[in-house]
Structures are given as C-alpha cells and as structure tokens.
C-alpha positions as CSV (number, residue, x, y, z in Angstrom):
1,X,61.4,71.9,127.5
2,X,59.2,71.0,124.7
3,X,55.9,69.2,123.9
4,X,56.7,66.1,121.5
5,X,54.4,66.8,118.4
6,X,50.6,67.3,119.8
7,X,50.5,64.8,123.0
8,X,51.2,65.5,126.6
9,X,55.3,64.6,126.6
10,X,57.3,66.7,127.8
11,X,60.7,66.4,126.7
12,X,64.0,68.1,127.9
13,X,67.5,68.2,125.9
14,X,68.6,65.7,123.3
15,X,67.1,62.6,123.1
16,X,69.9,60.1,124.9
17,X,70.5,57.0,122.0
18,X,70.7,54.3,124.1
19,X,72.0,52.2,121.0
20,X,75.4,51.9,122.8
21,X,74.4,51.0,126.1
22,X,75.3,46.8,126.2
23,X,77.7,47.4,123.0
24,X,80.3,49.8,123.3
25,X,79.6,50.8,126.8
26,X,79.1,48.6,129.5
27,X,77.0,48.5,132.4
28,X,79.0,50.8,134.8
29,X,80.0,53.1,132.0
30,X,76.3,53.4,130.4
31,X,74.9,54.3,134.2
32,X,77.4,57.2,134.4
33,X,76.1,58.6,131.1
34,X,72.6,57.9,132.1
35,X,73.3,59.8,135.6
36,X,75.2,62.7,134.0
37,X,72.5,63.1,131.2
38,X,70.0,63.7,133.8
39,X,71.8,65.7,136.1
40,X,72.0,68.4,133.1
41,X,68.3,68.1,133.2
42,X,67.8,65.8,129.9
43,X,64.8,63.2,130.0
44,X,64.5,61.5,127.1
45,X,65.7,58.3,126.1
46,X,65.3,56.1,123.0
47,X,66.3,52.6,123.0
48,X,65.1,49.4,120.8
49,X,64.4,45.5,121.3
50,X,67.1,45.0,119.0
51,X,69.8,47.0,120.5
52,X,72.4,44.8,121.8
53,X,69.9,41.8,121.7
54,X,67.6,43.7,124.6
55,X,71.0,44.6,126.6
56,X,70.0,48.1,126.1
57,X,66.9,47.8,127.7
58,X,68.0,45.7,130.4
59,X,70.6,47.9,131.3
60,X,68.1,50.9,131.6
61,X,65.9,49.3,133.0
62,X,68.3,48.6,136.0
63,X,69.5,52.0,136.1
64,X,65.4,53.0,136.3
65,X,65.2,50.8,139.1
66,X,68.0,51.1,141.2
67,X,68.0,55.4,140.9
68,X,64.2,55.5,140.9
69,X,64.0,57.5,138.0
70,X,60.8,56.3,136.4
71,X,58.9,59.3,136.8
72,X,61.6,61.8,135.7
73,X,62.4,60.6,132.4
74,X,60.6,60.0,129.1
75,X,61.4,56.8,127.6
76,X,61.0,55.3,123.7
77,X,61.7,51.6,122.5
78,X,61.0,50.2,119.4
79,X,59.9,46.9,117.8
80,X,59.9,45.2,113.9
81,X,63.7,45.1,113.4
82,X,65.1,42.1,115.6
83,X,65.1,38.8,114.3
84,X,63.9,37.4,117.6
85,X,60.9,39.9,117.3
86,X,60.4,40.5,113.4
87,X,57.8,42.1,111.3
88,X,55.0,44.2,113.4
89,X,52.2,41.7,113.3
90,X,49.6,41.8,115.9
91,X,51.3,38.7,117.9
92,X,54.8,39.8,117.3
93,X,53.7,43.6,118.6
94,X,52.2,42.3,121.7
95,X,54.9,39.8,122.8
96,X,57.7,42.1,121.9
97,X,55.9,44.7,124.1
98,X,55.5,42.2,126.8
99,X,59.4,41.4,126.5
100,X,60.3,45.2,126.5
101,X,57.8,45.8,129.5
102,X,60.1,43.3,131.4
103,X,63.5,44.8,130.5
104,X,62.5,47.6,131.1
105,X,61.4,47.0,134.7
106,X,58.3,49.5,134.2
107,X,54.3,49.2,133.6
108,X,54.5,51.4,130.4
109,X,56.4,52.4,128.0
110,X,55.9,56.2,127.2
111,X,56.7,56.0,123.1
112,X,56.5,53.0,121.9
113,X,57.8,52.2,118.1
114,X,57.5,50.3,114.9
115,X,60.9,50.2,114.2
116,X,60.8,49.6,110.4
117,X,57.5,49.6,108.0
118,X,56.6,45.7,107.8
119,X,54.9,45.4,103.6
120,X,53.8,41.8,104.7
121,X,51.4,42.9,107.6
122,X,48.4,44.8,106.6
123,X,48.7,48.2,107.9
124,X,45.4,48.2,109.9
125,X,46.5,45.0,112.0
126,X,49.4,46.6,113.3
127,X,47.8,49.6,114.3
128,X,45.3,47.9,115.8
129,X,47.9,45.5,118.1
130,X,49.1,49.0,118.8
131,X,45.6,50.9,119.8
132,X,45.2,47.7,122.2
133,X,48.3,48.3,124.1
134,X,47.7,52.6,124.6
135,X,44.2,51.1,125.9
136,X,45.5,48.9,127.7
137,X,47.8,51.5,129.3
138,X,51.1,49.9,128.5
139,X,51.5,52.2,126.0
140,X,51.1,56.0,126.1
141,X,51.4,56.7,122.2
142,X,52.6,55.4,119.3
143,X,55.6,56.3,116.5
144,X,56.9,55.5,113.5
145,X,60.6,54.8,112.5
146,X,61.8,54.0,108.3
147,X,58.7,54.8,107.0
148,X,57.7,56.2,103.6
149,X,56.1,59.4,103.2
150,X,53.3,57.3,100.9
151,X,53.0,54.6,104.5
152,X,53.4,56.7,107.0
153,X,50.3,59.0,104.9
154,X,48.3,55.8,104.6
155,X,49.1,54.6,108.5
156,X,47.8,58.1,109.6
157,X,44.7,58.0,107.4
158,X,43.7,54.2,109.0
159,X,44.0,55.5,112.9
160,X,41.8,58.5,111.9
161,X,39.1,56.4,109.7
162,X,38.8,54.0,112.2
163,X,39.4,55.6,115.6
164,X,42.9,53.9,116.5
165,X,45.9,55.4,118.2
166,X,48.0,57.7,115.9
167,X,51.6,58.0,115.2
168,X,52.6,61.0,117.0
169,X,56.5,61.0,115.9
170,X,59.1,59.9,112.8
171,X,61.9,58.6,114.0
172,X,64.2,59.7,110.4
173,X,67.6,58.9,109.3
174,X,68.6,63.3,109.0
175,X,71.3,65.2,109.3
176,X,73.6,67.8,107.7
177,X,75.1,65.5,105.2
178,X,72.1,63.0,104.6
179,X,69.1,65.0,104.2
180,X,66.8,63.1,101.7
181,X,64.0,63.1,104.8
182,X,63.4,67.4,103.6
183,X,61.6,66.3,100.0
184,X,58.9,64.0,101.3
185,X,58.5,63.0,104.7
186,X,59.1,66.3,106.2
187,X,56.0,67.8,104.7
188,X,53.9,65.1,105.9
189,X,55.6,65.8,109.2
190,X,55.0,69.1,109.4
191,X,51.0,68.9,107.7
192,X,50.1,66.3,110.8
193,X,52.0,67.9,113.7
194,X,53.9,65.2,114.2
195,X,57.3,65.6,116.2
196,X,60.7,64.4,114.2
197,X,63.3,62.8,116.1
198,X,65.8,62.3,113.9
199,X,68.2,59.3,114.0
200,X,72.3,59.0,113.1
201,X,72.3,62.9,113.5
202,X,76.1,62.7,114.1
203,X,76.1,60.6,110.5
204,X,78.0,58.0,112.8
205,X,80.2,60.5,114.2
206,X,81.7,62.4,110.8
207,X,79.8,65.5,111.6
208,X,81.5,64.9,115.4
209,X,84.4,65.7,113.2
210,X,85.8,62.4,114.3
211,X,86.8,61.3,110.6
212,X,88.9,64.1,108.6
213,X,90.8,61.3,106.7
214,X,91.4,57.4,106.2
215,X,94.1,57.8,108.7
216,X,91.5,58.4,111.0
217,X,89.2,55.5,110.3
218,X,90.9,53.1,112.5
219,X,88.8,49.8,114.0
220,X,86.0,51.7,115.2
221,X,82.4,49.6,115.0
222,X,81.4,53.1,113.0
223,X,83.9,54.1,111.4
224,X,83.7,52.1,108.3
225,X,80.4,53.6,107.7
226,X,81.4,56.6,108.2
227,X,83.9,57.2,105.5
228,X,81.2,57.5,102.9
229,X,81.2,60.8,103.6
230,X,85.3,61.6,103.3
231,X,84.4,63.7,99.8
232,X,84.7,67.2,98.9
233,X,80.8,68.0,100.2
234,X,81.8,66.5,103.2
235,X,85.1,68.5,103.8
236,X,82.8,71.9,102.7
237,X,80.5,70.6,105.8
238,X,83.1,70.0,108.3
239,X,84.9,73.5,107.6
240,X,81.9,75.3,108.1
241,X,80.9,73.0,111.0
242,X,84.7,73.9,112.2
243,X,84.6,77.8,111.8
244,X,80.9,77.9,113.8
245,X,82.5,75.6,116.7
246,X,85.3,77.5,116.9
247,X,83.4,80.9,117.2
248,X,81.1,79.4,119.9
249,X,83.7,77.5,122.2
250,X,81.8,74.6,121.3
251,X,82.3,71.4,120.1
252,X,82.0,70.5,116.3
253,X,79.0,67.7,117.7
254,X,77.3,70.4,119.2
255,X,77.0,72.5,116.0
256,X,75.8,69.6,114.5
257,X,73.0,69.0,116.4
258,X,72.3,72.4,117.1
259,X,71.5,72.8,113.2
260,X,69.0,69.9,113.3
261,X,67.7,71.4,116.7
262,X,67.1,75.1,114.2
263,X,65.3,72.4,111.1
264,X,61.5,73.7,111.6
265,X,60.2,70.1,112.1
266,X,62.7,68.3,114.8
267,X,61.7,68.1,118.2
268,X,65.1,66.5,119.5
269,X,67.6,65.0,117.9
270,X,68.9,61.2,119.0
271,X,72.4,61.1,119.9
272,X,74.6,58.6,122.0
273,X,78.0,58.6,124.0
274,X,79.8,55.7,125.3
275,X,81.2,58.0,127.8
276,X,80.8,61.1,129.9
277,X,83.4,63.0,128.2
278,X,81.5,62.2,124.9
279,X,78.2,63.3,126.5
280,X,79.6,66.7,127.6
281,X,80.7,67.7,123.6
282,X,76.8,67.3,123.2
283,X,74.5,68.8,125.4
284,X,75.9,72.3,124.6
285,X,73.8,71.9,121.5
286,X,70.2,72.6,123.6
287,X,70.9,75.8,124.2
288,X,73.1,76.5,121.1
289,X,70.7,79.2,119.6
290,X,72.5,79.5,115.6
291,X,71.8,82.6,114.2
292,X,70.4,82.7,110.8
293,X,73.6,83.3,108.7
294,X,75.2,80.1,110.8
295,X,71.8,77.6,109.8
296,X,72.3,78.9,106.6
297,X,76.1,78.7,105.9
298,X,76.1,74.9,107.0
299,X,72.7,74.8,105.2
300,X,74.6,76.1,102.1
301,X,77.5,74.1,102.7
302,X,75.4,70.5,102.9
303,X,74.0,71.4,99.6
C-alpha cells in the first residue's frame, strides 16, 4: 500500500487502465478483470470520459454497483480530451463531471483529471471549476494529465496564491523506452510531492515483449504504434528486459513495470488487460523488488 503523493489515498498494486474496458474487452470480459484485479488486493482504477465514448465508465460503473465495491477501490477519470466534452472550461468541467458522476453510478469521484492542458482557458478558471467540485464533495482531489513542466509550475502556483484545490498527481506518458518525462517534469514532481502515475508504461505492449519483429505486428489496434520502437535501442531493451524475466520466473511485462515501480517519483504505474491471463503477466510487478544492478542494466540499456 501506498499514499498517492501527500493526500489521504491509499492505493494498492498497479493502477488497473480501464482504457480497454468497452473497446477491446467487452462487458463480461472487463468484469472478470475487474474481479480478478481486486481479488489480488489491487484498488486503483483509472479510466476517462473519452474512453470508448464513456463505455469505460459505464461499464465500471456497473461492475461498482452490482459487486458493491465502491468503498474498496480508488477510482480516477479524466476530462478535456473528448470531443463531446472538450477544453477544461469552467462549464465543460462541471457538466463532464456531472456526466462521469452518472456513469459511474457513485456520488464522487476520488481523482478527478484534466486530461490534457487546455491554452484557450485561463488557467485560474479551470482550477477554480475544479476547487468547486472538491467543495462540493464530488471530488476528492484533483490531477493533472499532458502537462508541461512550465503549466503544470504555473497551475500549482495559482491553487497556492489563491487558496484553490491543488494537483496532487501527473498522469505522464513514461516508460523504459520513452523517458523524456526525467528532464523536466520529474523534478517538478518530485519538488511538490506530487505522486506520478505514469501512462502507456507497456509503450503499447513492446516492453510486454509482444513485438520482436514486423512479423509480429499483425491487426492489432496497438500494434501499429508500437513498431516505432522495432530499432536497435529497442532490441538492447527487450534483451535485458528478457535476461531479468527470465531470472525471476516472471513475465517480461512484469519487469517492465517493476522498473517504473523502482523510478524515485512513480507511485503506480497505469496498465491494462483485456483479459485475465493478461492481468496475471502483470501484477507480479508489485512485489517485484529489482535489485540495483537490474534498475540499472535496463536503465543502461534504455539509454
């Protein structure tokens, strides 16, 4: 268990994408990840208005409902990104929460999101739309998701100055092979005690070693996305990824995230499966302790 950055969250295992739930995994097949997440004690899951046009929400929302689950699990949602819901001005933020609210089947939403920054809407509006909602109780705290290091500076210097609820969390794009987020925004995470939850921590299921060649690529939704990293940095990754897994009797996924879990700033990293069996090849990583020499052979090997 740990806290999420400096609020009162508790937060257990990875932190459960629900990005697939309503796309690649239907109703019955999303509940049986849900239930077998939980059942290995995780209780954290992060889903988004836009995800499969509110499906994902829906369909958590049901599985809150009918397994009575509320008060066991943590749960994050985001809004900015959809084009139903754009932009994070005051209006959108407080209909869009109104919407998720709904979905969700629940009277608060525990971490609640700007899903990407929004340059057209002052920065002080949307925090304040924000503030109203944690006061309101419908929200418990606030986060940030594709922001700056220079915004998400500014955002946290307008809650202090005028006494509105502060981003406790950055949801980043981070992992092994994309790791841009260490020059700038991981300072600022670490300097305001703020909890990283990094996104796409799989790189869309390369570091799962799922893609080894173009042969591999197939019609998967991901796939295409994921060859960017078919180069000689990414074969150094997946061989040291490989060498660990193999040592450890786990899977290549698992040393993935465990290395992100190791990074002095993440809290949990996000992570999905459209299935159990996928699920399983993951939650080895909470208690996947790497020693030093293996952080920094896959360290060395991302470079």
């Amino acid at each position: 268990m740990a806290k999420l950055g400096n609020t009162d969250l508790d937060v257990r295992g990875i932190n459960l994408g629900g990005n697939v739930f309503g796309w690649t995994a239907d109703q019955e097949q999303s509940f049986a990840v849900l239930d077998a997440y939980t059942a290995a004690g995780g209780n954290f899951i992060d889903t988004a208005d836009l995800y499969s046009k509110g499906g994902s929400e829906t369909i958590i929302g049901d599985w809150l409902a009918r397994r009575g689950r509320r008060d066991d699990v943590v749960i994050a949602t985001k809004t900015g990104m959809w084009d139903e819901r754009k932009g994070l001005s005051a209006a959108n933020i407080a209909a869009a929460a109104e919407d998720s609210l709904r979905r969700l089947r629940t009277d608060h939403i525990d971490l609640y999101y700007a899903h990407i920054d929004d340059p057209e809407t002052p920065i002080e509006e949307t925090l304040r739309a924000f503030d109203a909602l944690v006061r309101a109780g419908k929200v418990r705290y606030v986060a940030a998701s594709n922001y700056s290091a220079e915004r998400l500076s500014e955002s946290l210097s307008i809650s202090d100055r005028e006494g509105l609820a502060k981003y406790v969390a950055l949801q980043p794009h981070y992992n092994l092979v994309e790791r841009d987020y260490e020059r700038d925004l991981a300072p600022t995470v670490e300097r305001e005690n703020l909890a990283a939850l990094p996104y796409f921590s799989l790189a869309k299921g390369f570091l799962a070693g799922k893609y080894r060649s173009k042969d591999d690529l197939g019609d998967s939704p991901r796939a295409a996305r994921a060859s960017s990293y078919l180069d000689e940095r990414g074969e150094r990754v997946l061989s040291a990824l490989d060498e660990i897994a193999a040592a450890r009797g786990v899977s290549v996924a698992a040393v993935s995230l465990a290395w992100l879990f190791a990074r002095p700033t993440v809290t949990a990293p996000i992570a999905s499966a459209r299935s159990v069996e996928q699920l399983n090849d993951l939650l080895p990583a909470v208690d996947l302790d790497l020693t030093p020499a293996e952080v920094d052979a896959l360290t060395t090997a991302s470079r």
